[in-house]
C-alpha positions in Angstrom: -11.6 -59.5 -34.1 -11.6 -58.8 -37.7 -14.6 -56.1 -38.6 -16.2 -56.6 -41.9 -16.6 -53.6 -44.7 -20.4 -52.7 -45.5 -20.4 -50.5 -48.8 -22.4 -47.7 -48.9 -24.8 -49.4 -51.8 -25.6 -52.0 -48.8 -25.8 -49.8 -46.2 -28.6 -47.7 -48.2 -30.0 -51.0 -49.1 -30.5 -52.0 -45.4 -31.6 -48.2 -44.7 -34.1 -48.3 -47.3 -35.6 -51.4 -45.8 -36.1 -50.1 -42.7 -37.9 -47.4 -43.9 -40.0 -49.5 -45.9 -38.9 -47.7 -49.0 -39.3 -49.8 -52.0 -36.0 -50.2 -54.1 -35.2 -47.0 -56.6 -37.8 -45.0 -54.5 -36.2 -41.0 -54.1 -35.3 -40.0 -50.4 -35.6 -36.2 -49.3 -33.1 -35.0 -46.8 -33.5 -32.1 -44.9 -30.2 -29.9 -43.6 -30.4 -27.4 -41.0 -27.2 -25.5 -40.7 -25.1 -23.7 -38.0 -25.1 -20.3 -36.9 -25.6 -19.9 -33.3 -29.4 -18.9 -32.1 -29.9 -16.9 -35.6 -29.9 -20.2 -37.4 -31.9 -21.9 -34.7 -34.6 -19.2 -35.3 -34.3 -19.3 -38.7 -34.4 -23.2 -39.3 -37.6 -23.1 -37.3 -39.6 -21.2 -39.4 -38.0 -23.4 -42.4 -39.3 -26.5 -40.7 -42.7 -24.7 -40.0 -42.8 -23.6 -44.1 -41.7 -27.0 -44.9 -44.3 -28.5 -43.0 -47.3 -25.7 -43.9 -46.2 -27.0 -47.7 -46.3 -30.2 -46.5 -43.1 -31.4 -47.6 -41.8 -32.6 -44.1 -43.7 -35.5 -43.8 -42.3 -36.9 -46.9 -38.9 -36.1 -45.6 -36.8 -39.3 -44.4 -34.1 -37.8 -43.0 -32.9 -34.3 -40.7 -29.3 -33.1 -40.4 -28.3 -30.6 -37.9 -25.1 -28.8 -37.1 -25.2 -26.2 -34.1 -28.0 -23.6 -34.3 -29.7 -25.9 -36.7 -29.6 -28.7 -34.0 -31.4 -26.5 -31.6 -34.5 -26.0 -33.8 -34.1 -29.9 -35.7 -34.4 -31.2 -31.8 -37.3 -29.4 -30.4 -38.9 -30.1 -33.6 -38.2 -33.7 -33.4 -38.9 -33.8 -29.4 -42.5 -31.9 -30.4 -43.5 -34.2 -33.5 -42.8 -37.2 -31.3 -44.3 -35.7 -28.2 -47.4 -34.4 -29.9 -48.3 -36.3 -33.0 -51.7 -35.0 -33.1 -50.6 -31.1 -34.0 -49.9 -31.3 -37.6 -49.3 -27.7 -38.0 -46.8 -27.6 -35.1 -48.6 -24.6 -33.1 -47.9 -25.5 -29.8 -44.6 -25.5 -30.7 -44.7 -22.1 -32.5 -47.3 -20.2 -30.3 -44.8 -18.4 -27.9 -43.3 -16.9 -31.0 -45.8 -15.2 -32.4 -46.1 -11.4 -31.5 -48.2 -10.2 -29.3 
């Protein structure tokens, strides 16, 4: 079986599409990075800053790497799970103090 080569040019082409970007249209990209439970808090109350700016729902794309991952997927599990809460406070309420 012989595997074709996509280039990168293409593959952002296709991407694009998907998204239903329009050609020459700027992505944002959003990187959380590792850390261990420190990061994860931290890239949480990015995400919630991000998204009190709102900034994150012009985002197209989330990268994660270990404590960021923690935070990126409960964020993504949330904003699928509850699309009605823009401003994310069911997902933040336990971590405000009392």
């Amino acid at each position: 079986m012989g595997s074709e080569i996509i280039s990168d040019e293409t593959l952002l082409e296709e991407e694009r599409k998907a998204l239903g970007l329009k050609k020459g249209k700027s992505t944002l990209g959003i990187a959380l990075s590792g850390g261990g439970i420190r990061s994860a808090s931290f890239a949480l109350g990015v995400l919630k800053a991000l998204n009190d700016q709102q900034v994150l729902d012009k985002a197209h794309y989330l990268s994660t790497v270990s404590g960021g991952g923690y935070a990126g997927s409960a964020f993504t599990w949330y904003r699928n799970n509850h699309p009605d809460d823009k401003k994310f406070t069911g997902l933040c309420t336990n971590l405000r103090p009392k």
